[in-house]
C-alpha positions as CSV (number, residue, x, y, z in Angstrom):
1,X,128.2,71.8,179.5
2,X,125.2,72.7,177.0
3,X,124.4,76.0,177.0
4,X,120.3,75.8,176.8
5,X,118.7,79.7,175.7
6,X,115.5,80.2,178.0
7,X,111.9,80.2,176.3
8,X,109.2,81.8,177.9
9,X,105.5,80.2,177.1
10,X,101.6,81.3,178.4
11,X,99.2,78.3,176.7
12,X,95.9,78.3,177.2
13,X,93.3,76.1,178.8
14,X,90.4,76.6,176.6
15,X,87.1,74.4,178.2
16,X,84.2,74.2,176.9
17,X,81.3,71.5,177.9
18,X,83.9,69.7,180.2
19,X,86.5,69.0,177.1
20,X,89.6,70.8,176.6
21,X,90.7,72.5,173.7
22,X,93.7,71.4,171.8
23,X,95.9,72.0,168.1
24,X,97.9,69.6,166.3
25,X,100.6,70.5,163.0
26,X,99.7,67.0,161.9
27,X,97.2,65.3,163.6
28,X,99.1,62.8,165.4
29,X,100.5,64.9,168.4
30,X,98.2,67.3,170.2
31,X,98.9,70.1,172.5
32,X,97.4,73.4,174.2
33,X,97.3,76.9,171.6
34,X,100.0,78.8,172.7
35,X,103.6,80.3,172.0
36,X,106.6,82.4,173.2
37,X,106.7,85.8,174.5
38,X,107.7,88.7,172.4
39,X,109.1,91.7,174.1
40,X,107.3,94.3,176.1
41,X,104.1,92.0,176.5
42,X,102.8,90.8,179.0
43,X,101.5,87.0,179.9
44,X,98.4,87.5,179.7
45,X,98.7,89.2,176.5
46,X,100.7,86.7,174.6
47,X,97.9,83.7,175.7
48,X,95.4,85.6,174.2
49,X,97.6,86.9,171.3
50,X,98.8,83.4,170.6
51,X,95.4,81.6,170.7
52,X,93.9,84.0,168.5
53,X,96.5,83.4,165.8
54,X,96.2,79.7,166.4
55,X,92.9,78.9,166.6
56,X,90.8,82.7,165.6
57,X,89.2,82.5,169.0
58,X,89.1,85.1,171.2
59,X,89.6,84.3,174.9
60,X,90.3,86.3,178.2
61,X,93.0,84.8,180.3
62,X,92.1,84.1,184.1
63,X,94.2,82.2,186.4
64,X,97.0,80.3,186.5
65,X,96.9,76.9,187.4
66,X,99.8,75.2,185.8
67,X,104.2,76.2,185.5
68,X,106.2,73.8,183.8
69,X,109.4,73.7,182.8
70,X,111.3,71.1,180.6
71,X,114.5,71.2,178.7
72,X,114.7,70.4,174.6
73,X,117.6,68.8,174.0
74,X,117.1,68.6,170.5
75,X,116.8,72.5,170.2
76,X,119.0,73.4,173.3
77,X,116.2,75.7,175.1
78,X,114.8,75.3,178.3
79,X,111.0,76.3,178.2
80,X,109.3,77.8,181.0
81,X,105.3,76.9,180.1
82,X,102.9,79.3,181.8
83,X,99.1,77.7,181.7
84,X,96.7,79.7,181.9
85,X,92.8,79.1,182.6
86,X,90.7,80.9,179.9
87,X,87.1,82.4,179.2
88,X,86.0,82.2,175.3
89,X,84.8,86.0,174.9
90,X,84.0,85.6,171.0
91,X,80.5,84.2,170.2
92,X,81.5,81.5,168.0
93,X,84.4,79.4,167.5
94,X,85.5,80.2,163.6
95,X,85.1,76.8,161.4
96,X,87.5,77.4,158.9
97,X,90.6,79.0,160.5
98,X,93.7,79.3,159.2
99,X,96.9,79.6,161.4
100,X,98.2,82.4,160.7
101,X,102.1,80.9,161.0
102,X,100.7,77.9,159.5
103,X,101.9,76.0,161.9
104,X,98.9,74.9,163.5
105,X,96.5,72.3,161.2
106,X,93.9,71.1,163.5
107,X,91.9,72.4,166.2
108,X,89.4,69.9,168.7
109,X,88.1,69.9,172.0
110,X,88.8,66.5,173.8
111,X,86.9,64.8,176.9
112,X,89.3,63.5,179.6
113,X,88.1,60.2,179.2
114,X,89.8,61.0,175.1
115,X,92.5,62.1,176.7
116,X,93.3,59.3,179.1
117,X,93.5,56.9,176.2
118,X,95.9,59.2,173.9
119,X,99.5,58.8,173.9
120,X,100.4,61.8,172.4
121,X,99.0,64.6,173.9
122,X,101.8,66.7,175.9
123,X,102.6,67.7,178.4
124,X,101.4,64.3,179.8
125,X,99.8,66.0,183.1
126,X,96.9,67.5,180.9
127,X,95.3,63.9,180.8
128,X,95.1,64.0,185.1
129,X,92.0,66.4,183.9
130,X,93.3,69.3,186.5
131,X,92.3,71.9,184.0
132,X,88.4,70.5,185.5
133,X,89.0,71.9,188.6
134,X,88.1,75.6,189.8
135,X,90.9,75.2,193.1
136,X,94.5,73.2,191.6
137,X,96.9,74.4,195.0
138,X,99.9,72.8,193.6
139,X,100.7,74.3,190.0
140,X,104.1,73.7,189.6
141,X,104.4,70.5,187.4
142,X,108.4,70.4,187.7
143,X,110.7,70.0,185.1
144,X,111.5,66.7,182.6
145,X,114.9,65.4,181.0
């Protein structure tokens, strides 16, 4: 039996003019700004910690409308991905950012209609355009293998 270390998550649903916000290391596979927990802070607090270093924008977290859980084989973790719903509370979006891990390359808002016709945007669920909605009831996405 593989022993898989848990990694807890909050990303962020950033919208703006119906598109969502997302980063790419490379520019090939795109996904929601944020990270792991560190200790003693709270959910809410690493979203907003995490997109900040990501992307240098500065958002309140609201709701949240997505869990998701998956296992990486590859790293032998299994992630726990809180999503939260976000307000931009900066007045502009910084041009020239620099992540400040370095990790993160490219930062772009996306229509759904953009996202439907990508292939590698994760998690998949992102291009049903839920993050559009004000009232999601069901927000547990399950788990993958």
């Amino acid at each position: 039996m593989i022993n898989y270390r848990l990694r807890l998550t909050a990303r962020a649903l950033i919208v703006q003019e119906e598109k969502l916000l997302l980063v790419s290391n490379d520019g090939h596979f795109w996904y929601t700004p944020g990270g792991g927990m560190e200790a003693s802070e709270t959910l809410p607090e690493c979203v907003i910690r995490e997109v900040k270093e990501e992307t240098g924008i500065s958002v309140q977290a609201n709701d949240v409308i997505y869990v998701y859980d998956f296992f990486d084989t590859k790293n032998h973790l299994h992630k726990v991905e809180i999503y939260f719903t976000t307000e931009i509370t900066s007045d502009c979006i910084p041009k020239n950012w620099s992540d400040q891990d370095g990790n993160v390359q490219y930062v772009k808002f996306f229509s759904l209609e953009e996202l439907s016709r990508m292939h590698n945007v994760a998690p998949s669920f992102l291009k049903e355009g839920k993050w559009l909605k004000t009232n999601v009831e069901n927000i547990y996405e399950g788990n993958s293998v």
